[in-house]
C-alpha positions as CSV (number, residue, x, y, z in Angstrom):
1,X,-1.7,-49.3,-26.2
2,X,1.5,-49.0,-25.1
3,X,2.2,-45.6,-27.3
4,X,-0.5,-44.3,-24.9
5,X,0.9,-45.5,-21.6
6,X,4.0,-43.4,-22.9
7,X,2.5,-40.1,-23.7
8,X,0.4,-40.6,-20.5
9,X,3.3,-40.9,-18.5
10,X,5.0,-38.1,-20.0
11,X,2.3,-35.7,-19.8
12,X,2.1,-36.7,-15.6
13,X,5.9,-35.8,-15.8
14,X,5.3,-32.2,-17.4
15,X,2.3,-31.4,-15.0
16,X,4.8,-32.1,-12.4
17,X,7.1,-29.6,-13.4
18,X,5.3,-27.2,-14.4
19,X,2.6,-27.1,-12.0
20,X,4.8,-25.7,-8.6
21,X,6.6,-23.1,-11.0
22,X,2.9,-22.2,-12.6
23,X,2.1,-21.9,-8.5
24,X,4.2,-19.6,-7.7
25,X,4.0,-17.3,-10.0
26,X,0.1,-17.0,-9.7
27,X,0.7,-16.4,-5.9
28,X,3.3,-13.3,-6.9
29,X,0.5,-12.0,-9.2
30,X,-2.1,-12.2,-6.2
31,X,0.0,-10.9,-3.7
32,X,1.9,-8.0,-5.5
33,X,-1.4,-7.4,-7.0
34,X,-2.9,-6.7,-3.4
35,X,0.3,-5.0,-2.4
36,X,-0.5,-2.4,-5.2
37,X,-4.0,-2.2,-4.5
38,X,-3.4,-1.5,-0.6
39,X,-0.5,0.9,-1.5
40,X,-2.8,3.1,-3.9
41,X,-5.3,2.8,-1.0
42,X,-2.1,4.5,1.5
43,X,-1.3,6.6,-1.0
44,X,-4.4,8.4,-1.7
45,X,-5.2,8.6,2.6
46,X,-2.0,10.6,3.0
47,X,-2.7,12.9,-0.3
48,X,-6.2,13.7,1.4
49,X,-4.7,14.1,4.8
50,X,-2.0,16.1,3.4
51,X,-5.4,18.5,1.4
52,X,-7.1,18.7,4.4
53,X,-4.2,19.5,6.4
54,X,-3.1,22.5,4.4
55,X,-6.7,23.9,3.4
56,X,-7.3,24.0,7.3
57,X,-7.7,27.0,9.1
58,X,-4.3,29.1,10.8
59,X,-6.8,29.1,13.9
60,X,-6.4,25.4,14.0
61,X,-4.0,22.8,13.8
62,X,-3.0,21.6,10.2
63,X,-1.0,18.7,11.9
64,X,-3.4,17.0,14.1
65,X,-5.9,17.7,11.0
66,X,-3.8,15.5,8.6
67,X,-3.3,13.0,10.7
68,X,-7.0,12.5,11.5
69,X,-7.7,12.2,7.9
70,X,-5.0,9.7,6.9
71,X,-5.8,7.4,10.1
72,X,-9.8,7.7,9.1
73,X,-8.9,6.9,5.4
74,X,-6.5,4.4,6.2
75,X,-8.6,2.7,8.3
76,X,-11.6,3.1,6.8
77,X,-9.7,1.2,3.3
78,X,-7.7,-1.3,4.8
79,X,-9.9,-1.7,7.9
80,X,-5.9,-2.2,10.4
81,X,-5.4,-0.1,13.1
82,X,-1.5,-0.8,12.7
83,X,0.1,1.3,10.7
84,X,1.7,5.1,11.9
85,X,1.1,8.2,10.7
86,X,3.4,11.6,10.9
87,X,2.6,15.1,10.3
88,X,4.9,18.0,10.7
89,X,5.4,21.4,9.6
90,X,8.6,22.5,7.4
91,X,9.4,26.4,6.3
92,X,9.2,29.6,7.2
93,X,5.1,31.4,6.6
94,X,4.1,32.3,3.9
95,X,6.0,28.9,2.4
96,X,4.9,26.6,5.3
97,X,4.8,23.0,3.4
98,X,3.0,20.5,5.3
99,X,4.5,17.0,4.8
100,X,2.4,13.9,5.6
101,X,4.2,10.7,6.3
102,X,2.7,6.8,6.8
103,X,3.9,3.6,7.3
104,X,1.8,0.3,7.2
105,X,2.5,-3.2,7.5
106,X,1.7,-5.5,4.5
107,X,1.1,-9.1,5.0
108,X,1.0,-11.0,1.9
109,X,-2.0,-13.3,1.3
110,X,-0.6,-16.5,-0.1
111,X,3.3,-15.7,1.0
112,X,4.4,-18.5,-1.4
113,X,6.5,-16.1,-3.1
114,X,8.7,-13.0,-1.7
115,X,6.5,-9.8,-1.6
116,X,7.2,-6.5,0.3
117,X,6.4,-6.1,4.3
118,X,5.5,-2.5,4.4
119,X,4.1,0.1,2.7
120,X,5.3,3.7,3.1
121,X,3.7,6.7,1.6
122,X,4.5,10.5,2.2
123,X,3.8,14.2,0.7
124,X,4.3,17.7,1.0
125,X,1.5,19.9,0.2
126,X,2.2,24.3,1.0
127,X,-0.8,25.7,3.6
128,X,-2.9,27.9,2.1
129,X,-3.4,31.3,2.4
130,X,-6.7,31.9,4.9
């Protein structure tokens, strides 16, 4: 009986110490693992902002058209309204890049262990010819 106290008690002990460490690292595999998820999500608004942007018409605004697109996307995947979104035009026609910028702020769901605050996406697509 007393051989079982013993290995009782030891196996308390090791739970002990291997139960916070165990902890942690399941809350970095969660939160990292939405962190990816919500960057891909980012990534792919300002890639389709960015195609929309530069398949637009000359007649209209490729800018304002990007950034409509990534804040609808954005939105529409990660359901914030906080985040920012920057368009701008770079070159000289017929080499006119379009180069689609966002920023969004991540806030980790457990937080037990240190994950990133923000996540930042950009990409430069050349207008097409219309």
């Amino acid at each position: 009986m007393h051989l079982f106290s013993r290995r009782r008690a030891s196996y308390t002990i090791e739970t002990g110490l291997v139960l916070p460490v165990l902890t942690i690292v399941l809350s970095g595999v969660l939160d990292y693992g939405l962190f990816f998820n919500q960057h891909i999500a980012v990534t792919t608004a300002v890639r389709e902002g960015a195609r929309i942007g530069s398949t637009t018409a000359f007649t209209s605004n490729p800018v304002t058209a990007a950034v409509i697109e990534t804040e609808a996307r954005i939105e529409g995947a990660l359901g914030t309204t906080s985040y920012t979104v920057t368009a701008e035009l770079v070159g000289i026609a017929p080499n006119t890049i379009l180069r689609v910028h966002a920023s969004v702020p991540f806030t980790p769901y457990i937080g037990i262990a240190s994950a990133p605050t923000s996540m930042e996406a950009e990409l430069e697509m050349r207008l097409e010819d219309q």
